[in-house]
N, C-alpha and C positions, 0 to 999 in steps of 0.2 A: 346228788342230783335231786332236783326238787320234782316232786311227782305226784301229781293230783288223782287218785285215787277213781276219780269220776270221768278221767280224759278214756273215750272209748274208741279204739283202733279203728283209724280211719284207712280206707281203704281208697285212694284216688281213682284209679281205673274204673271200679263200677260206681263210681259217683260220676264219671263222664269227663275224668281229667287225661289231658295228653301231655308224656313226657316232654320235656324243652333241650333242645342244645345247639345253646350258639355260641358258646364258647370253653376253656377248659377251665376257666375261673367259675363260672356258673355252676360249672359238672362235680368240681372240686366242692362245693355247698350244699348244693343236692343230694337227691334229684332235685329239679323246679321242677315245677306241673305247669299248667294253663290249660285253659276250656275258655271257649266265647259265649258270651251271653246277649244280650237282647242291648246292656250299654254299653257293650264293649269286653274285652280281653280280661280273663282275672288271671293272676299268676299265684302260686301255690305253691309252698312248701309245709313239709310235714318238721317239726322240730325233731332232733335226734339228739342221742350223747354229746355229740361232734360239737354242737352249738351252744352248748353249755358256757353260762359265764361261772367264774368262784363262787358266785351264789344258786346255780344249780338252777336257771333261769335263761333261754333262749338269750344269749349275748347280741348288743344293740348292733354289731356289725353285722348280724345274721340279717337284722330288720331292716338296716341300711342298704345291703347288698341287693335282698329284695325288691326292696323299693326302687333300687337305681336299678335293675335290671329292667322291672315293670313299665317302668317311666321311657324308659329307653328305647322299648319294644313298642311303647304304645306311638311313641312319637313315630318310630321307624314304620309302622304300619299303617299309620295314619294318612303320614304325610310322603308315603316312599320313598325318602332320603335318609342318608346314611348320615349319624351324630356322632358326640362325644359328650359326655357332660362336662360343663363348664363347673357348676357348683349345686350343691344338693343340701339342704337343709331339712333335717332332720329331728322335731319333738317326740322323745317317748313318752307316751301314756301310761299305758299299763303293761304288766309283765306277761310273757306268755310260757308253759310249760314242758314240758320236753313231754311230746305226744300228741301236742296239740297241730295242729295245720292253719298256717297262716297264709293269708290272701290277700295279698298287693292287685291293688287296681289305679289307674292314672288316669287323667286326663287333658289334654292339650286346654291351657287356659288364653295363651296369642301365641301367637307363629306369625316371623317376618321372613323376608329370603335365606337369614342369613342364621336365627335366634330364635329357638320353641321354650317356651315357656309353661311349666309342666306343675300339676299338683297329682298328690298322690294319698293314698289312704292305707293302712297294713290293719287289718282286723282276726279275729280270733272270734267266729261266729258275728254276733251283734256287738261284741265290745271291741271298741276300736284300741290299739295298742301303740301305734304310730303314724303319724301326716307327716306330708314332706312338699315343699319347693324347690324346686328347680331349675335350671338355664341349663338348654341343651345348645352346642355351635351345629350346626349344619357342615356338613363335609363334604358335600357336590349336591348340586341340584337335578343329573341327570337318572336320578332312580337312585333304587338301592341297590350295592353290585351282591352283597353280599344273599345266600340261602340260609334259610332257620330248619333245621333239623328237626323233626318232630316226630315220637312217638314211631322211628325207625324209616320216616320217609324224608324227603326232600318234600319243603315249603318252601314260599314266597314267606312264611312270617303265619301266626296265630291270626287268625280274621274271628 
């Protein structure tokens, strides 16, 4: 495992992060985190062992998983309908280290009835690690049936 000497145990809880669980694929990754901020929802993971690629480097599925979570929650919160992703592209940047805590944030670029159309950011403080594009389908337009679990309570979703 590669390990940066200088990465300093981050603590989410008293930085003002809330647990995430909306599913068993996310909880399996995890924890996710998220906290709301003033643009919007950021989502959070702390790199662990578990995410390790052969090179001892946060593996690009970890950043992917992320990302398509983020995107997915932002769309679902935004627009309170229930999606699926159609397609998700994803450029890595730079690598991130096992200790470090990475921060997916999205945002709705068009939305039609039917098609949300998403970009997304994964950074590592000020350096950004991974952007991403995406197409979201919509899956009913009368709300979302689905609750976001948060931090041991029942939510509508991160706001």
């Amino acid at each position: 495992m590669v390990r940066d000497a200088e990465v300093a145990p981050f603590d989410p809880i008293q930085a003002g992060w809330q647990t995430l669980d909306v599913c068993d694929f996310v909880d399996l990754v995890g924890p996710v985190w998220w906290r709301s901020t003033k643009k919007g929802a950021q989502y959070g993971l702390i790199v662990a062992d578990k995410h390790s690629n052969r090179s001892g480097l946060a593996h690009g599925g970890v950043f992917t998983s992320l990302l398509d979570t983020a995107l997915g929650l932002t769309a679902h919160v935004q627009k309170d309908r229930r999606q699926a992703t159609i397609s998700l592209d994803v450029q890595f940047l730079a690598p991130a280290r096992i200790g470090e805590f990475l921060i997916a944030e999205g945002r709705i670029v068009k939305s039609t009835r039917s098609i949300i159309f998403m970009q997304g950011t994964l950074c590592v403080g000020h350096r950004v690690c991974a952007i991403a594009q995406g197409t979201w389908k919509v899956l009913d337009a009368s709300g979302a049936k689905n609750s976001v679990i948060v931090h041991g309570g029942i939510d509508d979703g991160p706001k």
